[in-house]
Backbone as CSV, one residue per row, in Angstrom:
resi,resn,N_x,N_y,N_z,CA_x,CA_y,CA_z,C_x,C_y,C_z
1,UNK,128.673,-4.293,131.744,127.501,-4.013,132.554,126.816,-5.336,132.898
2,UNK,126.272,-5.788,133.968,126.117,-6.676,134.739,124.265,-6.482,133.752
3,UNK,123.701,-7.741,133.450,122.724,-8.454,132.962,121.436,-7.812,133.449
4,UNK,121.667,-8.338,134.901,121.061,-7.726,135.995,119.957,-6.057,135.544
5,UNK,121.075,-5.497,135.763,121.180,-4.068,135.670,120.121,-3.506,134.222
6,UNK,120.723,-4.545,133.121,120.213,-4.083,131.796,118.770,-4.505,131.626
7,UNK,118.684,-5.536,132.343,117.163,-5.978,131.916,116.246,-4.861,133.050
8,UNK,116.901,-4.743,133.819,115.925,-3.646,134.923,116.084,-2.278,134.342
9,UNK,116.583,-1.764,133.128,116.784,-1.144,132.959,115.557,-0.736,131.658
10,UNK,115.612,-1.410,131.084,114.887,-2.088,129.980,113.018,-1.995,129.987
11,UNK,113.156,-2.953,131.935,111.854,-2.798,132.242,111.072,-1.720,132.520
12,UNK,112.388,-0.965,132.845,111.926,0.556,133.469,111.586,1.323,132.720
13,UNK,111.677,1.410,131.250,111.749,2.636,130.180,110.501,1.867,128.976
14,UNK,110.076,0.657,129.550,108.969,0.202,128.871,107.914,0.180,129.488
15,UNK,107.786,0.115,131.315,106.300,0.571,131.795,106.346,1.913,131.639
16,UNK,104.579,1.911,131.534,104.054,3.409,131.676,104.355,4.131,132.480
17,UNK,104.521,5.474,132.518,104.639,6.049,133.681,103.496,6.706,133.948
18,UNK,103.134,7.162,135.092,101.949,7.945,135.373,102.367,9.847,134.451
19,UNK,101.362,9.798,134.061,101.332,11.350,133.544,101.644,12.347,134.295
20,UNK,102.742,12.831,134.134,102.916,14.435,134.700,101.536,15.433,134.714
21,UNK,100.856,15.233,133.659,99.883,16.183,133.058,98.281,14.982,133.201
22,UNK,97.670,14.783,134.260,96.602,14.020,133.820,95.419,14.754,133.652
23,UNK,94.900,13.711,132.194,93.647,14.113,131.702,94.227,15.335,130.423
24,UNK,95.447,15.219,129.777,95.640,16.382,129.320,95.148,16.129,127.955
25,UNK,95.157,14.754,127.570,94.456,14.088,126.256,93.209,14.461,126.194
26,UNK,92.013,14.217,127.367,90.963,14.785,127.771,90.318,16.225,127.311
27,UNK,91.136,16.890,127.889,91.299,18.110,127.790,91.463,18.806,126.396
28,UNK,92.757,18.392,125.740,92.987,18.133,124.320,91.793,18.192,123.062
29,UNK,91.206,17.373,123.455,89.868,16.245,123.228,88.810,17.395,122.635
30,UNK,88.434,18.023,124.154,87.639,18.765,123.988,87.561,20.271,123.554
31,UNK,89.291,20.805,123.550,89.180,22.169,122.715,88.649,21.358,120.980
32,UNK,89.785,20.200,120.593,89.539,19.867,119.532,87.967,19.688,118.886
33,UNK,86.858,19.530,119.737,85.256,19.019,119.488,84.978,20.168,119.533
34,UNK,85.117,21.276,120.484,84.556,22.336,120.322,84.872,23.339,119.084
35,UNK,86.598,23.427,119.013,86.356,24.442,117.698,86.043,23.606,116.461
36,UNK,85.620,22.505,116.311,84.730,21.889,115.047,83.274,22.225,115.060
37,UNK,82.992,22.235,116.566,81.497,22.443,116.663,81.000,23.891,116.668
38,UNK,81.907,24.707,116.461,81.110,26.427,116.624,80.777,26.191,118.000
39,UNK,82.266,26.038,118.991,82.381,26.165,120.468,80.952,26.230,120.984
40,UNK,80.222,25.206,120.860,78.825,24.708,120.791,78.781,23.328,122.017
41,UNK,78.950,23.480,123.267,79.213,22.628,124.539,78.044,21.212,124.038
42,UNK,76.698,21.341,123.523,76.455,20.528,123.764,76.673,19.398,122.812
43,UNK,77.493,19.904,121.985,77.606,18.998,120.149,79.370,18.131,121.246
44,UNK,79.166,18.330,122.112,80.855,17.528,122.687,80.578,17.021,124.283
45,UNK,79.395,16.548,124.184,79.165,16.489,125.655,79.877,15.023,126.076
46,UNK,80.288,14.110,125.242,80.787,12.931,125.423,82.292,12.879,125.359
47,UNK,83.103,14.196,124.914,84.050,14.200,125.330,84.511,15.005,127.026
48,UNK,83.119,16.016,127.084,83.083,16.625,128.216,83.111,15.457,129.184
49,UNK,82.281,14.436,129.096,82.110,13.685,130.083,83.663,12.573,130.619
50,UNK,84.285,12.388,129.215,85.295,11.859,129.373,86.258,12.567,130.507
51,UNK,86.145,13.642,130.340,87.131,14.945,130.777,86.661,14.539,132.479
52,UNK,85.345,14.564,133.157,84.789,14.643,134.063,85.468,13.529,134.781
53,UNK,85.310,11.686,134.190,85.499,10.780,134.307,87.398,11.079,135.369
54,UNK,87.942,11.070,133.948,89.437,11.576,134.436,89.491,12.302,135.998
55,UNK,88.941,13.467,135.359,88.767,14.212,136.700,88.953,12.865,138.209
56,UNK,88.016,13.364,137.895,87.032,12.064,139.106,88.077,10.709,139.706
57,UNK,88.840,10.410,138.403,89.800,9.220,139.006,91.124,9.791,139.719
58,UNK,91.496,10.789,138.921,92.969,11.650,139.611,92.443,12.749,141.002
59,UNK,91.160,12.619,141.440,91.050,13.673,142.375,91.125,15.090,142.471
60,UNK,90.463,15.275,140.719,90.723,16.601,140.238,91.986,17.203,140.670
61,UNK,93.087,16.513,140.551,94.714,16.958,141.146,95.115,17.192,139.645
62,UNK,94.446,18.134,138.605,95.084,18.061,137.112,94.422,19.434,136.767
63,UNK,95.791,20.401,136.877,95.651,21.683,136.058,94.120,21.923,135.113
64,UNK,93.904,20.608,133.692,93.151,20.347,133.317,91.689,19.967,133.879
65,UNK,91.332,19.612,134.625,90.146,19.979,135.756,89.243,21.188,135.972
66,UNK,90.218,21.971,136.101,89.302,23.249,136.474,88.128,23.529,135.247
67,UNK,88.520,23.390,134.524,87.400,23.651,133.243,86.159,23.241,133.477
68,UNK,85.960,21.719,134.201,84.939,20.788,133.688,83.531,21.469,134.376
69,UNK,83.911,22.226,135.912,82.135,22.760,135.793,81.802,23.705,135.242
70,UNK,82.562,24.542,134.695,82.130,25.364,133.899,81.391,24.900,132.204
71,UNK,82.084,23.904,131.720,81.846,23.125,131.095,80.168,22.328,131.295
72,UNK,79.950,22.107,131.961,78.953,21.074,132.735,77.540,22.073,132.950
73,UNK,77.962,23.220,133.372,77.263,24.537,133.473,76.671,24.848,132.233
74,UNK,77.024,24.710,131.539,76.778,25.298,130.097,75.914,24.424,128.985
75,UNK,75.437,22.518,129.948,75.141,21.715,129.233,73.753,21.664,129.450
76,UNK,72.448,21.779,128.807,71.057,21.031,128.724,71.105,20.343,129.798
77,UNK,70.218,20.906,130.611,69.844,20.162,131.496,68.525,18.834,130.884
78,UNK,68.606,17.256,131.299,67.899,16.063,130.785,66.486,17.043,131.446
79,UNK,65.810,16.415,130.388,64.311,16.755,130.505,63.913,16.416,131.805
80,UNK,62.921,17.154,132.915,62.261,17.078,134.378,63.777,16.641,134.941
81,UNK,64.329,17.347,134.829,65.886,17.460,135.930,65.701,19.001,136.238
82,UNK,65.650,19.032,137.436,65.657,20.629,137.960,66.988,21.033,138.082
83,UNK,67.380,22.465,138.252,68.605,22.952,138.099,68.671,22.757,139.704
């Protein structure tokens, strides 16, 4: 096998690839915070937000997405923030 070939071969199976599944760590994330928290949205709002973030960079193009306004819905609104 030609040198060539092996080192491109090599390079290929050591970059990242983009995720089939993005944000699924995210996602992950936040069943994991919630059933610790007595599925309690606002005791995980910093993984919620992570989840959002993701969102936001992939163009909500991730199965995992759909959750987040419902999610977001469910959070304390900051003090003199109107709904």
């Amino acid at each position: 096998m030609n040198i060539a070939i092996l080192i491109e071969h090599r390079v290929e199976r050591e970059m990242p690839q983009p995720s089939k599944e993005p944000c699924k760590k995210e996602a992950c994330d936040i069943q994991a915070c919630l059933s610790k928290n007595n599925f309690l949205p606002h005791k995980c709002v910093r993984v919620i937000q992570l989840l959002q973030y993701c969102c936001e960079n992939c163009n909500y193009k991730s199965t995992h997405c759909a959750s987040v306004s419902d999610l977001l819905k469910q959070m304390p609104k900051p003090k003199g923030q109107k709904s």
